[in-house]
C-alpha positions in Angstrom: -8.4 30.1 10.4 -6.0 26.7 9.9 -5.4 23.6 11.4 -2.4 22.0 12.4 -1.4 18.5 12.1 1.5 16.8 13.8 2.6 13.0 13.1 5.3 12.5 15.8 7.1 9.4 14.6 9.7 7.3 16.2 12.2 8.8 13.4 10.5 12.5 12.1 8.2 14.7 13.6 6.4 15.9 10.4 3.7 18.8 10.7 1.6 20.9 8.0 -0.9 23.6 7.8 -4.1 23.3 5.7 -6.5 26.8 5.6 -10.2 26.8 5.4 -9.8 25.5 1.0 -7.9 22.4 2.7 -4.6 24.2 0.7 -1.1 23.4 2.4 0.0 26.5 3.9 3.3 25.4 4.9 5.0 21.9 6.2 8.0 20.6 8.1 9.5 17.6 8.7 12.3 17.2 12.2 14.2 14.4 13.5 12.5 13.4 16.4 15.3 12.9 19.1 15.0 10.8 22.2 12.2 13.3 23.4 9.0 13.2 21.3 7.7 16.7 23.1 10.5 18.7 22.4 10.0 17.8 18.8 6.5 18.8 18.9 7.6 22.3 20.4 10.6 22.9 17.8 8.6 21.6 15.0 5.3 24.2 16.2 7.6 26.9 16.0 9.4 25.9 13.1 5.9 25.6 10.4 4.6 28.7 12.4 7.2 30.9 11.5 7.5 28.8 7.9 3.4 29.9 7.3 3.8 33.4 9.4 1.3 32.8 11.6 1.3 33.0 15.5 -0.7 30.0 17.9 -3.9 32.2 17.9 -4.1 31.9 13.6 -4.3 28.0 14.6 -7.7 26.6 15.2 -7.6 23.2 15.7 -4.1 20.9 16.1 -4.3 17.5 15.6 -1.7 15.0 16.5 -0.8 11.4 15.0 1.8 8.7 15.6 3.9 7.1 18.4 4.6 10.1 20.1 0.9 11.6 19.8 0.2 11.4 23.6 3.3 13.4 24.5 1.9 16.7 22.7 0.1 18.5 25.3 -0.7 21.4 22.6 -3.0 19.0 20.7 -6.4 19.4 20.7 -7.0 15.9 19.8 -5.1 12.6 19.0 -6.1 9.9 16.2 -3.8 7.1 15.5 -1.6 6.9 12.7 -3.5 4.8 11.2 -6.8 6.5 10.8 -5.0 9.0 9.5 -3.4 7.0 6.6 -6.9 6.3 5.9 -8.3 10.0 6.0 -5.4 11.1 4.2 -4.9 8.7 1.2 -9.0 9.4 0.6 -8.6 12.6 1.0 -6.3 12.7 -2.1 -7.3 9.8 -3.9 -10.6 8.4 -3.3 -9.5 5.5 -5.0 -6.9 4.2 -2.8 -7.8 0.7 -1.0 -4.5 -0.1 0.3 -1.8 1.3 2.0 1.5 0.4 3.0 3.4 2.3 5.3 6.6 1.3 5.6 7.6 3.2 9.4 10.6 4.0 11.3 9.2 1.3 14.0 7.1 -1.1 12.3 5.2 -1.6 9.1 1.9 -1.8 8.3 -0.5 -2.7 5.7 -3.5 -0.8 5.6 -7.3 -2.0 3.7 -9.6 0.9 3.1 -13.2 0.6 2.1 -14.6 2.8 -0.4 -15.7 5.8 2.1 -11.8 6.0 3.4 -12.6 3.9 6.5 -10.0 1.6 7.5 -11.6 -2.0 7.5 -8.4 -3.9 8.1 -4.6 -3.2 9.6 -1.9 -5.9 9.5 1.3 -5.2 11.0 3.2 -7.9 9.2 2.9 -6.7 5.7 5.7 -9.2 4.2 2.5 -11.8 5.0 0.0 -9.6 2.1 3.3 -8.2 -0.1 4.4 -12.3 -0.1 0.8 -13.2 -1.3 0.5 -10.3 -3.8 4.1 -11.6 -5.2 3.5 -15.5 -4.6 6.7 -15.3 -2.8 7.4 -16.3 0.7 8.7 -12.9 1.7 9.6 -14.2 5.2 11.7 -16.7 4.0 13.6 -14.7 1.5 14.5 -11.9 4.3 15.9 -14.3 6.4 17.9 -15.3 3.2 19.0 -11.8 3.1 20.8 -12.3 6.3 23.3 -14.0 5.0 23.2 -13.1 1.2 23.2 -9.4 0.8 22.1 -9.8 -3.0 18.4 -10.9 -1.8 17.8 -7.3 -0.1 15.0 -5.9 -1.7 11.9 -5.4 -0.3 12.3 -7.4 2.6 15.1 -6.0 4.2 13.2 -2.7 4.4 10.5 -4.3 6.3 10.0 -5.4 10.2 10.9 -9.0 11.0 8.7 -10.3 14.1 11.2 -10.3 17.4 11.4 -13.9 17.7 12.5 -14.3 14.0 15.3 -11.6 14.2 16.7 -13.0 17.5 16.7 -16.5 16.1 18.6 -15.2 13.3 21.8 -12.9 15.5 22.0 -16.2 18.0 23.1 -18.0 14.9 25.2 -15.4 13.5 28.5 -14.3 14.8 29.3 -11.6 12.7 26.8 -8.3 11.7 22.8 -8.9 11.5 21.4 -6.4 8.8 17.8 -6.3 8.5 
C-alpha cells in the first residue's frame, strides 16, 4: 500500500507518493488557481496516473497547507508546519531550523532534537536580521526605493502595516 501527501499552497499544489520502504513513488507539483479543491482533484489524478496506481492502491492521504481544509479526499489534515518539522527529520535528523520562504508568508521554524517543532515565527527577517547582525527590516524598506539592496529581504513578507506605510509614500511602483 502507499500514502499520499498533498500540500495545497496559496501558489502550488504539490503531492507525492511514498510506499511501505518510505521510497517516493511518484510526485507532482500544480499551480493552485483561485480554487484550492480543484487543484487537489487535478493534482490526485495527475501523481495517480504518474505512479499507475488507482484511489484503492492509496491507503492513507494526508493533506498540508493553506488550502488543506478544502480536500475532502484527505483522510487527515496537519498544518504546514508540523509537516516541515516531520519532513526535514525525516531526512535529516540534524536539522533544527527551518525557513520556509512561502507563496503567502514566511516562516522560521525551531526544531528540537526528536523533530518536534518547539518554536514558529512568522517574521523571519526578525531571526535572519539577528543571525546577520543586520536590521533586515530596515534594509527592505531601503529596497523600496533602491533596487540594489534586494537581497534577502525583498523575498520575504513585510508585516501589513509596514508595506502600506511604504505605497502611501510612494507614487510610483512598490516592489517587495
Amino acid at each position: 500500500m502507499y500514502v499520499l501527501g498533498i500540500d495545497s499552497g496559496s501558489t502550488s499544489t504539490n503531492a507525492v507518493i511514498l510506499d511501505e520502504r518510505k521510497t517516493i513513488k511518484a510526485s507532482a507539483v500544480i499551480r493552485t488557481g483561485a480554487k484550492s479543491a480543484e487543484s487537489a482533484d487535478k493534482i490526485l489524478k495527475e501523481i495517480l496516473d504518474l505512479a499507475g496506481l488507482s484511489r484503492d492502491d492509496i491507503s492513507c492521504i494526508v493533506s498540508t497547507g493553506y488550502g488543506r481544509v478544502s480536500i475532502p479526499f484527505a483522510d487527515s489534515t496537519i498544518t504546514e508546519i508540523s509537516c516541515h518539522g516531520r519532513g526535514a527529520h525525516f531526512l535529516n535528523p540534524q536539522v533544527r531550523t527551518i525557513l520556509d520562504i512561502g507563496g503567502q508568508d514566511s516562516k522560521a521554524i525551531r526544531l528540537n532534537e526528536k523533530g518536534e517543532v518547539m518554536y514558529c515565527c512568522h517574521k523571519p527577517y526578525q531571526i535572519i536580521g539577528h543571525i546577520m547582525d543586520e536590521d533586515i527590516l530596515a534594509k527592505k524598506m531601503a529596497a523600496v526605493t533602491d533596487m540594489s539592496m534586494c537581497d534577502i529581504p525583498c523575498r520575504m513578507t513585510a508585516p501589513n502595516l509596514e508595506v502600506k506605510k511604504m505605497e502611501q509614500a510612494r507614487k510610483d511602483a512598490c516592489f517587495i
